[in-house]
C-alpha positions as CSV (number, residue, x, y, z in Angstrom):
1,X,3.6,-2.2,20.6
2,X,2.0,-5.9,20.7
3,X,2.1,-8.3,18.0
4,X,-1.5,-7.8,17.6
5,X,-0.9,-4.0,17.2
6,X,2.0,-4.2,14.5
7,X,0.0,-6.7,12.2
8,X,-2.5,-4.2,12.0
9,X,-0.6,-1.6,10.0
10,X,0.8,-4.3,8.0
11,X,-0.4,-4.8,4.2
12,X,0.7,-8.6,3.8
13,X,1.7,-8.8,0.7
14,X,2.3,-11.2,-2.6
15,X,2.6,-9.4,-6.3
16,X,5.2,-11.5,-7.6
17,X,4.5,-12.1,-11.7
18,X,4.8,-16.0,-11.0
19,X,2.1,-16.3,-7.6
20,X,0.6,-19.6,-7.5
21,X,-2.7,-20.2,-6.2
22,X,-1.0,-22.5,-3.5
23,X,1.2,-18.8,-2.4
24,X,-1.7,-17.1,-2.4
25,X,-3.6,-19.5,-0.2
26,X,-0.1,-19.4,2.3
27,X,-0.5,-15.7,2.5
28,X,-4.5,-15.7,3.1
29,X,-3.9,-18.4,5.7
30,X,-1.0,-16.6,7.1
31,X,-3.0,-13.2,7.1
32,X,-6.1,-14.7,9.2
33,X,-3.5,-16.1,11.8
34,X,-2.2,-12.7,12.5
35,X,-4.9,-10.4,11.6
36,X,-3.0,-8.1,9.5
37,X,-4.9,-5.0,7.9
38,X,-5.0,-6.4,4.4
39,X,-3.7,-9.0,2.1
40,X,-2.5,-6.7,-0.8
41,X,-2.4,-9.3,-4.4
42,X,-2.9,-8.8,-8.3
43,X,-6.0,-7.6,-9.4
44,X,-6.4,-11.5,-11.0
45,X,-6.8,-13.0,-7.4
46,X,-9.3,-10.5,-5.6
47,X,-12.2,-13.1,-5.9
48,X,-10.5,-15.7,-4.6
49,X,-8.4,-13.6,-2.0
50,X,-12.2,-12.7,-0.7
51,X,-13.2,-15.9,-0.6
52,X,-10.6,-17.3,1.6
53,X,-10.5,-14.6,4.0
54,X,-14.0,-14.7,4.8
55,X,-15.1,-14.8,8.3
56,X,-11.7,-12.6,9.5
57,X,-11.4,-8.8,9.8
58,X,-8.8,-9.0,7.0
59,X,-9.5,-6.7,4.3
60,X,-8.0,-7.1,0.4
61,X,-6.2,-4.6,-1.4
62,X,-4.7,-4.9,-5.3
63,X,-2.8,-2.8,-7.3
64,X,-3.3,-0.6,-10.1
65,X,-1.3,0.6,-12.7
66,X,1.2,-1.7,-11.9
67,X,4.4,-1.2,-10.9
68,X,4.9,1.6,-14.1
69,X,2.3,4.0,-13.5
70,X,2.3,4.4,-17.4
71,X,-1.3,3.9,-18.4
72,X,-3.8,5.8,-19.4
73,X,-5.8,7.8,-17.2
74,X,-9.3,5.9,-18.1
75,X,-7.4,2.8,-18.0
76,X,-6.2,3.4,-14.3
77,X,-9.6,4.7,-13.6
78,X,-11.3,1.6,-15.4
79,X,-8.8,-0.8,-13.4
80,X,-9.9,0.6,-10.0
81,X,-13.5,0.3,-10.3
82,X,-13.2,-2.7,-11.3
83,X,-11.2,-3.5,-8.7
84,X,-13.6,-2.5,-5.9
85,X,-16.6,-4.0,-7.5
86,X,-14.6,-7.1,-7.3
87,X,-14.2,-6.8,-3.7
88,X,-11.2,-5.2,-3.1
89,X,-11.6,-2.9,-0.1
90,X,-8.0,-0.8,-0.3
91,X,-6.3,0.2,-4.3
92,X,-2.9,1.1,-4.6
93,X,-2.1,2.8,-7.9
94,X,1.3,4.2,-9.5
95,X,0.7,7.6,-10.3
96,X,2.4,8.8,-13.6
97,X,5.5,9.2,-13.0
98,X,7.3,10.2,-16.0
99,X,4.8,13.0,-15.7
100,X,6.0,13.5,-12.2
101,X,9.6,13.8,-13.6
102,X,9.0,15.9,-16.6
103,X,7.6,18.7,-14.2
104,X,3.9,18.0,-15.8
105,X,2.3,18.5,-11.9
106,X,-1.4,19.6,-13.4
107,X,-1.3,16.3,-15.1
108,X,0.0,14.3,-11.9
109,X,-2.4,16.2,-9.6
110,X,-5.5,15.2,-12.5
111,X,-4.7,11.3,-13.0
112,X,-4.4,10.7,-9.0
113,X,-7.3,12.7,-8.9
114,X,-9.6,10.7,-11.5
115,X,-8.7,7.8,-9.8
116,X,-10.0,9.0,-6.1
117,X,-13.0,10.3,-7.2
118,X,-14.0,7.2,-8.9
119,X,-13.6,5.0,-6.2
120,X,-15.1,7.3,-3.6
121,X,-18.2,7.3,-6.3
122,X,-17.8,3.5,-5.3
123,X,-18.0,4.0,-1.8
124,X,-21.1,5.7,-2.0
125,X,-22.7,3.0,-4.5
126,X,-21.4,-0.1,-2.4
127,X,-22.2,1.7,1.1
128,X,-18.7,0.8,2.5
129,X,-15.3,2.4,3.4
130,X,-12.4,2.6,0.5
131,X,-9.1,3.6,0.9
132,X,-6.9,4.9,-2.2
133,X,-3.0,4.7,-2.0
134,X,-0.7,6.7,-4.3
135,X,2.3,5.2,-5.1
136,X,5.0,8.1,-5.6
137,X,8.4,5.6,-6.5
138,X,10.6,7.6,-4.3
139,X,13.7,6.0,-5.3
140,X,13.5,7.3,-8.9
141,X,12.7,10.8,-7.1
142,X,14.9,13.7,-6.1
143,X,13.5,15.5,-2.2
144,X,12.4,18.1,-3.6
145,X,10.2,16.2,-6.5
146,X,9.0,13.4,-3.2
147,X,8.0,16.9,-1.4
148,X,6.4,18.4,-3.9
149,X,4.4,15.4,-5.6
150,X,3.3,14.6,-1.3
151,X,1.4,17.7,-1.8
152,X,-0.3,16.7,-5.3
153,X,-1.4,13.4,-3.5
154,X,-3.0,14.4,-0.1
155,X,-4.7,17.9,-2.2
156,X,-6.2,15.3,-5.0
157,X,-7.7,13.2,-2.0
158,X,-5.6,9.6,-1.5
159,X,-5.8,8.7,1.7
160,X,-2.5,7.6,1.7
161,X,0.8,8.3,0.2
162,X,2.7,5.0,-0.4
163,X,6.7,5.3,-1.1
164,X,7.5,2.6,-3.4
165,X,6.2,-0.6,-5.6
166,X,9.0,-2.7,-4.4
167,X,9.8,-2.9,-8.1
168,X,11.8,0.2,-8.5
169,X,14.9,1.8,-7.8
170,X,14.8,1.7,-3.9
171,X,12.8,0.6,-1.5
172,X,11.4,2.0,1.8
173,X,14.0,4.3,3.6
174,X,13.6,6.3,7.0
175,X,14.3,9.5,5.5
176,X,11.7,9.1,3.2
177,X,9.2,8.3,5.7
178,X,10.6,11.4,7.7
179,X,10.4,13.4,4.2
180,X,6.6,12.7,3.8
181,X,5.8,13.0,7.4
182,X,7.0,16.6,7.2
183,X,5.3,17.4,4.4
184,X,1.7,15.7,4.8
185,X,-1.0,16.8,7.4
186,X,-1.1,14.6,10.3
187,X,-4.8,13.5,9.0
188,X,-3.0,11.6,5.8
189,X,-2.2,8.0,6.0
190,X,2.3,7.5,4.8
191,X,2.4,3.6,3.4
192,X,6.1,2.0,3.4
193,X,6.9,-0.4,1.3
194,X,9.9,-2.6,-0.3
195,X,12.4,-4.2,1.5
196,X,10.9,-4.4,4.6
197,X,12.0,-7.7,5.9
198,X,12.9,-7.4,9.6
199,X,11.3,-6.2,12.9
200,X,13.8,-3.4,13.5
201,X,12.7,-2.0,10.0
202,X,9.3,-2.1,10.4
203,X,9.7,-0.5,13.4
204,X,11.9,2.6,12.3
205,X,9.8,2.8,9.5
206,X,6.4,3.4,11.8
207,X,8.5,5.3,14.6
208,X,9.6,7.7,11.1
209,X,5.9,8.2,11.0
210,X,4.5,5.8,8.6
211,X,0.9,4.2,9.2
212,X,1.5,1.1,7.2
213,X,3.8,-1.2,6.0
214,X,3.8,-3.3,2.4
215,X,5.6,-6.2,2.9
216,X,5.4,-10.1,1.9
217,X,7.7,-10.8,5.4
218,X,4.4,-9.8,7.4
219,X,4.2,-13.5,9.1
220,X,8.2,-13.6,9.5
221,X,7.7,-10.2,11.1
222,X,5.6,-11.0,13.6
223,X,7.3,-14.0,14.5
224,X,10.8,-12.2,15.4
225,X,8.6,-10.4,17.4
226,X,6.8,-13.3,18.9
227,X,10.1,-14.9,19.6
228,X,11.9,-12.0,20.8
229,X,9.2,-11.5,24.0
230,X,9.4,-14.6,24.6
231,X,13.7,-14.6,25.3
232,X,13.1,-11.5,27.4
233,X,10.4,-13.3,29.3
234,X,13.0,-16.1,30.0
C-alpha cells in the first residue's frame, strides 16, 4: 500500500466540542495535501468545510446523532437531510443504542432505516452519490449484540457499518473489525474508528477487513509512512 492508497480510506477527522475555525482550516489544509477520502466535522462547519476544500477530490462527511444516538427518529432523520443539502457528501449517525441493548431490534432496524431512505431520497434529488454510516458503539456491546445489530445495519441499507464514535467505551479493536467482517457481505463498507493513532493500527485495522478509518491522526499517519520508505530507501 502507497501513501496515496492509505489516505484514501481515511476519514480525516476533527469533532472535538471546542474546534476552532483555525483547526478546522489545519485539517481542510491537511486533507487536500494528502487526498484523504473525506474530512469528517460537526454538522456546524459543513459550509465552510465545502468551501475550503474546493477544487480537491476531498469529499465532507458530519455526524448525526451525535455521539449518543438518543434522538428522535425525525430528529436524526431531520439532521441528515439537512446535512446533505448542506453539502455533506458521507453522514455518520449513532443508531439507538439503548434500543440496541434493551433487545428492541424492530426499533433499531426502523430508525437506521428512516435515516437511509431519506438520504438516498437526497441522492436522487441532488443527482449525486451519498454514503450513510451506522455507528454501532461496539465497546458498550457484547459479540453477540455487535453480530446481531451488523445484520440490522447492512439489511436496513447503510453502506457502511462504523464501530465506534471515539466517544465511548472503546475504540477501534482488530477483533471487532474481524467480528463485522464475518458477519457483513463482502459488498458492505466496515468503518474503524477511535484510537487510531499509528500506522501499524491503521494497518491491522484494514488488513482485519475494514474499508475506512476515522481518525484526526490522518496527516501524522501518513507521515510515519512517508518517513518510514524513506529509512528503508536509505
Amino acid at each position: 500500500m502507497t501513501p496515496a492508497e492509505l489516505a484514501k480510506s481515511i476519514d480525516h477527522t476533527l469533532l472535538r466540542a471546542d474546534a476552532t475555525v483555525a483547526d478546522l482550516n489545519r485539517l481542510c489544509e491537511e486533507a487536500g495535501r494528502y487526498n484523504f477520502a473525506t474530512v469528517c466535522v460537526n454538522p456546524c462547519y459543513i459550509e465552510l468545510a465545502v468551501d475550503l476544500l474546493k477544487g480537491t477530490p476531498v469529499k465532507v462527511c458530519t455526524v448525526v446523532s451525535f455521539p449518543l444516538g438518543a434522538d428522535s427518529t425525525s430528529t436524526k432523520v431531520h439532521a441528515a437531510v439537512d446535512a446533505v443539502r448542506r453539502g455533506a457528501k458521507e453522514v455518520d449517525f449513532v443508531i439507538s443504542l439503548g434500543a440496541a441493548k434493551s433487545g428492541q431490534l424492530d426499533f433499531v432496524k426502523d430508525d437506521i432505516r428512516s435515516v437511509v431512505d431519506a438520504v438516498k431520497r437526497e441522492e436522487i434529488e441532488l443527482g449525486h452519490n451519498l454514503v450513510v454510516k451506522a455507528i454501532i458503539e461496539t465497546g458498550a456491546l457484547t459479540d453477540e449484540q455487535k453480530a446481531t445489530i451488523a445484520r440490522i445495519v447492512e439489511l436496513a441499507g447503510a453502506d457502511f457499518v462504523k464501530t465506534s464514535t471515539g466517544f465511548g467505551p472503546g475504540g477501534a479493536t482488530v477483533e471487532d473489525v474481524k467480528l463485522l467482517r464475518g458477519i457483513v457481505s463482502p459488498e458492505m463498507g466496515i468503518k474503524a474508528s477511535g484510537g487510531i493513532r499509528s500506522l501499524n493500527q491503521a494497518l491491522s485495522l484494514l488488513a482485519a477487513g475494514a474499508n475506512r478509518l476515522g481518525t484526526s491522526s490522518g496527516a501524522a499517519i501518513i507521515e510515519e509512512m512517508i518517513s518510514g520508505r524513506k529509512e528503508a530507501a536509505s
